[in-house]
N, C-alpha and C positions, 0 to 999 in steps of 0.2 A: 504494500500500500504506500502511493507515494503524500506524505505528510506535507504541505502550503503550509508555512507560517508565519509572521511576522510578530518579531519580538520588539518590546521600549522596555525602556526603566521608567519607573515611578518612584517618588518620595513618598515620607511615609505617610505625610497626610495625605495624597490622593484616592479621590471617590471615582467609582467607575460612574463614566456618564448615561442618561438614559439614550437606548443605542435605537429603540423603535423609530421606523423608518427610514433605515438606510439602503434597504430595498424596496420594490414595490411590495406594500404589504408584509414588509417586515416586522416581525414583534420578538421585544424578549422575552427568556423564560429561564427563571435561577432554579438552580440547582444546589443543592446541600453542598456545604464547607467541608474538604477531603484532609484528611493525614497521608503522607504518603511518604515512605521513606524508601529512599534508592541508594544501589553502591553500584558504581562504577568500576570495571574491569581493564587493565590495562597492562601491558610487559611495565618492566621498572622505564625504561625509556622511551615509553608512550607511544610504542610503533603506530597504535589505532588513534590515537590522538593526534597525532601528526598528520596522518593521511583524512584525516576530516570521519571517523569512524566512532561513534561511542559504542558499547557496549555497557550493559546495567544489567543490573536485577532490581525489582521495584516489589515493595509491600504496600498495600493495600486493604488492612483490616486481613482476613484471611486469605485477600485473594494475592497469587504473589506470580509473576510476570519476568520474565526474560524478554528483554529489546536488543535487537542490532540496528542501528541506522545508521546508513549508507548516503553519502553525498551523489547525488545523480545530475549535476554539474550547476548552471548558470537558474539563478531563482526565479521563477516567474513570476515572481511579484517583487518591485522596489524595493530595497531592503531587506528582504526577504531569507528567508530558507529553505530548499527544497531538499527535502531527504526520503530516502525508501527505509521505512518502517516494515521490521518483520520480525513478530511477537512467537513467543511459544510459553504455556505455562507450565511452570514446572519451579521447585524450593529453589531455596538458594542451596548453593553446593557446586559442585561440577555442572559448567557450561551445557547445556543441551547440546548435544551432538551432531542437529543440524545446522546452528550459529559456530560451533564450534568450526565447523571445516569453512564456513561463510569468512573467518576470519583468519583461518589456519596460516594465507600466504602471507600476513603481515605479520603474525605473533610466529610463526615458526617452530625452532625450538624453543624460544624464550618463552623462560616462565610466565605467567596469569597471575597478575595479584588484584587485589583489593585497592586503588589509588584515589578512590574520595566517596565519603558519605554523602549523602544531603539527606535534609528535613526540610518538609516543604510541607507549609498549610496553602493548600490552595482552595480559591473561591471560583466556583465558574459559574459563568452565563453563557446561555446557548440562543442566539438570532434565529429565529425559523421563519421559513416562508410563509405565504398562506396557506398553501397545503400543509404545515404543521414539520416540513420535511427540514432539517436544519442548514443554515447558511455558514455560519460560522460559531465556534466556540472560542469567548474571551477566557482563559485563567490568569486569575488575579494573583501571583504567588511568593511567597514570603517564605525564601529560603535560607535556613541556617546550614553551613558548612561545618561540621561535625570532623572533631578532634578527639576520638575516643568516647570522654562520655560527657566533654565540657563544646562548647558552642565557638568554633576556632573563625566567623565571621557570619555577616546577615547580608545580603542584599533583598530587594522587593521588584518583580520583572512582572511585566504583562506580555503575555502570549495570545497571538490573535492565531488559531487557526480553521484554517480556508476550507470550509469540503468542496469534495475531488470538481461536484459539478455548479459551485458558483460562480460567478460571472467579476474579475477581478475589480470590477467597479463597486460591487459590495464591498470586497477589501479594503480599497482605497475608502471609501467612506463611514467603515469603523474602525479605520488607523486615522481620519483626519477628525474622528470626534475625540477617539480617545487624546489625541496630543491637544486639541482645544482645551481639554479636563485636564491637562497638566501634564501629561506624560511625554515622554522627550521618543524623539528616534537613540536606537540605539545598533550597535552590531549584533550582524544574526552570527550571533555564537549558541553553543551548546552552554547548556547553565554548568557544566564539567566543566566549561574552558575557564569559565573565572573562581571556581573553585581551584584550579590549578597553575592558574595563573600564565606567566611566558613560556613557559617549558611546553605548553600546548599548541603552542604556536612555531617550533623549531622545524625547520626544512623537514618531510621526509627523506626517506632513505629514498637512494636512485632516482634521482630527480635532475634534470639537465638545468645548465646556467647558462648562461649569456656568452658566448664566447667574443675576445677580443676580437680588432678589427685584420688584426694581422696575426690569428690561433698560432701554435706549434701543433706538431703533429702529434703530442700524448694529448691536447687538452682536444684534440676534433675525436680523438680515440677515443676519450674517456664519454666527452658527451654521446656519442653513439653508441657505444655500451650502456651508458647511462636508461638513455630512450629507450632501447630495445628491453630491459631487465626492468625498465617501470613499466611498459606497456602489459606485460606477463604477470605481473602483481594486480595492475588496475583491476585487468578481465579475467581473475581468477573466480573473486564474486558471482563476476555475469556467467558465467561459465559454471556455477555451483545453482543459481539460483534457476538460470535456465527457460529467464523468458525472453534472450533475446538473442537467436544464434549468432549475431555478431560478437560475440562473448569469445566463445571459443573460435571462430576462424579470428580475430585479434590477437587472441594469448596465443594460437597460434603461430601466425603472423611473427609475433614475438619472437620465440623460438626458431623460426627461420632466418629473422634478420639477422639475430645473436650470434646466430651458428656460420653467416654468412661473413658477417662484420670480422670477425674472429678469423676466419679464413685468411681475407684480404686483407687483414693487420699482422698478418704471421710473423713476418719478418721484421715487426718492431715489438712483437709479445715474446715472454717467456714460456715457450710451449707446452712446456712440463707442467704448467698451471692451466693454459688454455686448450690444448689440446684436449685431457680430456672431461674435459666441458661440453664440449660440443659432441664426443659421443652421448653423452648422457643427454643431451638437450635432443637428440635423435631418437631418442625413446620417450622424451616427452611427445614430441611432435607427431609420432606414430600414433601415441594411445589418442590426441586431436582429433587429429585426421579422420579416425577411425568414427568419429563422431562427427564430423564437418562436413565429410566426404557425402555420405546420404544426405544431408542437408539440401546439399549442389546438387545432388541428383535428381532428390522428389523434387525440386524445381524445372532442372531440366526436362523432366518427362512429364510433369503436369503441362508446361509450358507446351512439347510437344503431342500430348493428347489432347490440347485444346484446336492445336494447328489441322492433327489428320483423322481425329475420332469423331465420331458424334455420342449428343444423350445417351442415346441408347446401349453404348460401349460404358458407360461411366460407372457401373458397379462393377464390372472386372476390371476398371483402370481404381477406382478404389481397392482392389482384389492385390494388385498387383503393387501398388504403391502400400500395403500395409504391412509388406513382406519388408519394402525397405526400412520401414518406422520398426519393425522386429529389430532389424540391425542394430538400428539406429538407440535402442531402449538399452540393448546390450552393452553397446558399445558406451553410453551415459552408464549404465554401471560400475564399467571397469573405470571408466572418468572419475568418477568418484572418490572409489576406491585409491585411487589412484594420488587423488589430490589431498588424500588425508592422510597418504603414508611416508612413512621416514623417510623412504628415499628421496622423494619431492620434497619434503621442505627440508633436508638435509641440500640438496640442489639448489631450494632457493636462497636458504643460507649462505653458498659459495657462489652463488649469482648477486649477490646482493654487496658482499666482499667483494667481488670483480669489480661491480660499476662503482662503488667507492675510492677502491685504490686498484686500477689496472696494475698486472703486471709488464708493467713497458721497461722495455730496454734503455740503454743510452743514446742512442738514434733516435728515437720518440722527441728527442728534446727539439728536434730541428724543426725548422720553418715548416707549415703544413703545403705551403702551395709550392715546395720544394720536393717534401721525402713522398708523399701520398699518390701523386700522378699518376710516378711510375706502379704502383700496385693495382693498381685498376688498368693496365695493361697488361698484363698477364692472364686475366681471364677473358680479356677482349680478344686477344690474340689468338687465345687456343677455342672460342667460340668461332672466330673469321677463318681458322686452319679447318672445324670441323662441320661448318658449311662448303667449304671451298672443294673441300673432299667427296661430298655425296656425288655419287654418279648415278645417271638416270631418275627412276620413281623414289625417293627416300622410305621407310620401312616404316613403320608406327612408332618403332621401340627407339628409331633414329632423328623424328621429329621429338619426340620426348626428350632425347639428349638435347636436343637443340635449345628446346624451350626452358630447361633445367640450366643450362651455361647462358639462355637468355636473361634469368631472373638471376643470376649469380652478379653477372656484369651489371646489369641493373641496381641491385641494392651496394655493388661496392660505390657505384659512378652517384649515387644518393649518400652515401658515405662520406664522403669527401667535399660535396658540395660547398660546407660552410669554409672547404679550403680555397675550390677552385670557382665556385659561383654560378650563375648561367650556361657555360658551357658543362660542365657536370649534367647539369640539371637539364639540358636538351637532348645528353647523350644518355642520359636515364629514360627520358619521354622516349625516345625510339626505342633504345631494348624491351621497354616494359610496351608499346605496340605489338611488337613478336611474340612476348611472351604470352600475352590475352593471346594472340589468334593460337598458338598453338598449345595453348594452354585450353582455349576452346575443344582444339582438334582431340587431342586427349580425353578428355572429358567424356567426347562422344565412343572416344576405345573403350571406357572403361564400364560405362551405362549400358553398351551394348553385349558387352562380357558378362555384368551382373543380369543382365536381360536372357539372355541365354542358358546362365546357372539356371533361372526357373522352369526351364522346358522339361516336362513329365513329371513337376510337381504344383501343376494346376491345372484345370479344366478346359475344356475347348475353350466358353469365351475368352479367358483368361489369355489362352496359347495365342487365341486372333490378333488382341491389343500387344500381345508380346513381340507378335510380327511385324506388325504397325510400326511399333514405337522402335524396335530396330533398323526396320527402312527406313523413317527418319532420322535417327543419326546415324545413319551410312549417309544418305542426304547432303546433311549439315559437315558430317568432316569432309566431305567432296570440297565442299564452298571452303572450308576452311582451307583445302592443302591448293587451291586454286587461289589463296590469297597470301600465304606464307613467303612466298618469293618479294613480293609487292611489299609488305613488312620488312624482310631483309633489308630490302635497297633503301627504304627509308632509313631503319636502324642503321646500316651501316657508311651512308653519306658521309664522305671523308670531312667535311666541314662541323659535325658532329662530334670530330677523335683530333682533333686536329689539336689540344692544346695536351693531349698522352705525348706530343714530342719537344 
């Protein structure tokens, strides 16, 4: 559930004002004065506080509540806060087990402690419509910061929050009565942050800076490392929570760039550290895949049984896409599993140390638009040698090669960009051309492989759509390998390479 909110400070003689009519037919309606006492959860070094993440346990008379909220980016309302909410009840003790892996990539091996109590008397009023259906809820809250069993500070905070279907000009006209009544804007902080004060506000881990105008080539390293190892932390969440398959093809993503990056910096890393990293990151990326892969596919073949099927085909093409969702359930399992065990976040532990402190060499130190060029030549080269070689029709498994050394050369010439500028970045735009189309082409090898595995374990109609949908992707990779050369010539435009000399 994504939680709207907007928080102020109040002093302490502030009265909440009357709020009726700040919508059409809007009325108040109070509600009983609550006790509520919550503890916050955090590593000693506030991994989740850093990364904008609370985790609590909250009491509530008997009822007692586990929260994780999750920042889900830019607020849609001014001053605001927008956070994903996702409750489980259960005592206090050992984390529930489904927030516990929600949180796993950033707390890792580090310990889970206790890092701040609150007491909070709050008072709420709830806005309803005329249909009685609520618009927003005011809590008025008076919280003491708790030091064991004596009271270590007070503040007093007003929380406006939004439900999912009001119209943000509601909001805006019970944040501009409440500030009439006295109440100031303030920062959308979590009531933890000013319980903990600047420590909650520290950089996270793996996070890119600004690089100079004229980088070395350890600081263009490091922020590449950097990006690639926070992108795999960010969508660890979305890839747990599982409503938004960009989740895992990102964390993905992640793990390919790392494993790429890593590559094309060999010659200024100390490999005995990097090396095997990137084995390991190749068994993350497999268990991914394994889950991303069908993603791409029930698209592609829905896509395609809307192009050659009719109505009447649609419950064997449901027949046949539920085989894929089988996979796909599987493959979320071993995900899982996967994302909750030692060796994963023992991984991210030493992914984490990576983008911190690279292991670079004493050649790292040099000028980036000097030592970096040449590295991004070397994959270019042996991609231009292993086009230049195909003779006649190229094979499937040899456009694959293709598009595999296409995405290689791609993510190193995006690598270096912040060295080399524009020219980087148009000799990226064309590899990454090639590699869509034949990254296309592939796609349709491998949908038509899985399409085929089903033959003699479904039914005629089932076998008819099977046919279907294989004719069309023989189709589409046609168009595809009728376009791969055209691709080529664009990527490989000597005006494009011209600053590798």
């Amino acid at each position: 559930m994504i939680e709207r909110e907007v928080k102020l400070a109040a002093w302490p003689g502030f009265s909440l004002p009357d709020l009726d009519g700040v919508g059409d037919g809007a009325r108040t309606r109070r509600r009983e004065t609550v006790d509520l006492e919550a503890t916050y959860f955090d590593t000693p070094d506030l991994r989740l506080g850093r990364r904008g993440i609370t985790l609590r346990h909250r009491r509530r008379g008997a009822r007692e509540i586990w929260t994780v909220k999750l920042p889900v980016g830019d607020a849609s309302l001014a001053g605001g806060l927008d956070r994903d909410e996702i409750d489980v009840s259960a005592p206090e003790g050992e984390v529930p087990a489904r927030l516990a892996l929600i949180v796993a990539a950033h707390i890792r091996t580090a310990p889970l402690r206790p890092v701040a109590r609150l007491s909070t008397v709050r008072r709420r009023t709830v806005v309803e419509g005329p249909d009685g259906i609520p618009l927003a809820e005011i809590d008025d809250d008076e919280v003491s910061v708790m030091d064991g069993g004596r009271v270590a500070g007070r503040f007093r905070e007003i929380e406006v929050e939004i439900a999912p279907d009001a119209s943000d000009d509601v909001a805006r006209a019970v944040v501009e009565r409440l500030c009439r009544a006295g109440a100031e804007e303030s920062d959308p902080i979590p009531k933890v942050a000013r319980a903990l004060g600047p420590r909650f506000f520290d950089p996270p881990e793996a996070v890119t800076r600004d690089l100079p105008p004229e980088p070395s080539a350890a600081e263009v390293i490091t922020d590449a490392i950097a990006a690639a190892v926070g992108r795999i932390l960010d969508h660890h969440v979305v890839a747990i929570v599982g409503t938004d398959p960009e989740g895992v093809h990102q964390m993905r993503v992640g793990t390919r760039r790392l494993r790429s990056d890593l590559r094309t910096f060999r010659p200024l890393l100390d490999r005995a550290v990097s090396d095997p990293l990137r084995d390991e990151m190749r068994w993350l990326a497999e268990i991914l895949g394994a889950v991303r892969d069908p993603d791409v596919m029930a698209g592609r073949l829905r896509a395609g049984a809307e192009r050659v099927l009719d109505d009447v085909d649609e419950p064997a093409v449901v027949a046949v896409l539920s085989c894929l969702d089988a996979d796909r359930d599987r493959a979320v399992t071993t995900l899982h599993d996967t994302l909750g065990s030692d060796r994963y976040l023992h991984l991210l532990d030493d992914l984490v140390a990576l983008a911190e402190s690279p292991p670079l060499l004493d050649e790292a130190g040099a000028p980036a638009a000097e030592a970096l060029p040449g590295l991004v030549a070397k994959p270019w080269k042996y991609l231009r040698h292993l086009v230049r070689d195909i003779e006649g029709e190229p094979s499937d498994e040899v456009l694959h090669d293709v598009r595999k050394r296409a995405k290689q050369v791609r993510y190193a010439a995006e690598a270096v960009e912040p060295a080399v500028g524009s020219p980087a970045r148009q000799a990226a735009k064309g590899a990454k051309g090639l590699q869509d189309t034949l990254g296309d082409h592939q796609d349709t090898v491998v949908a038509e492989e899985w399409l085929r595995g089903l033959l003699g374990s479904v039914d005629s109609g089932a076998t008819f759509v099977l046919g279907a949908l294989s004719a069309e992707q023989r189709v589409e990779r046609a168009e595809r390998r009728a376009e791969w050369i055209e691709q080529w010539e664009k990527a490989s435009a000597a005006d494009r390479w011209r600053w590798l000399r």
